[in-house]
N, C-alpha and C positions, 0 to 999 in steps of 0.2 A: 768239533765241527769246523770244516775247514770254509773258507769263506772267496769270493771273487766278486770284483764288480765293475759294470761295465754300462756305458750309454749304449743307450736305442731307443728308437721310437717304436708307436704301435700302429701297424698298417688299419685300413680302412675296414678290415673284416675279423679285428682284433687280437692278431696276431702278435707276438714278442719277436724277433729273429737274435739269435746268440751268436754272437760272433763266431769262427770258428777257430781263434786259438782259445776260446773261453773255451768251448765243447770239446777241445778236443782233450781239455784237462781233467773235464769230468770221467768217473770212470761209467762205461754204460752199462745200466740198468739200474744206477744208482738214484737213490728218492733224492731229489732237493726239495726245498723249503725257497720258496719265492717271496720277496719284499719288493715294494714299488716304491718309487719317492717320484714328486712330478712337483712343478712350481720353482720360483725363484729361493735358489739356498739362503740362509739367515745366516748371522754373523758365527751365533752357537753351532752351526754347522761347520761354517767355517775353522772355528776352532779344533772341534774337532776332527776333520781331515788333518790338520794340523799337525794335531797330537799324534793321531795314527803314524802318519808320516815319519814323525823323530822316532816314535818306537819303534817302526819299522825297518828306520834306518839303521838301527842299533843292533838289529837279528844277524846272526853268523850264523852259516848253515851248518855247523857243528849241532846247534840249536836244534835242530831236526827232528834230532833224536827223540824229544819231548814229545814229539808229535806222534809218534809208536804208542804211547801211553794211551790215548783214546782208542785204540784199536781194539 
């Protein structure tokens, strides 16, 4: 599962709007799976952006390749 995330608010008639270099990542007709977070972040959150971050920083797109493996 590949993953993206991104701020936004919800309009008045409850709508999401996705940026448009998020969408244009997606491939179309493809299912996502939506998660919402709303409220002031906590430290553990923090943390974990954190981690993500280093581990992310570490990815060469040699690495890629792994990502064929779900397919």
């Amino acid at each position: 599962m590949k993953t993206l995330e991104f701020k936004g608010s919800v309009t008045a008639n409850g709508q999401i709007r996705v940026p448009s270099q998020i969408a244009e990542q997606i491939p179309k007709g493809e299912t996502v799976q939506i998660v919402l977070a709303w409220g002031s972040p906590n430290v553990e959150d923090a943390w974990k952006a954190l981690g993500r971050q280093g581990f992310e920083a570490a990815y060469a797109s040699e690495d890629s390749v792994y990502e064929l493996l779900d397919q």
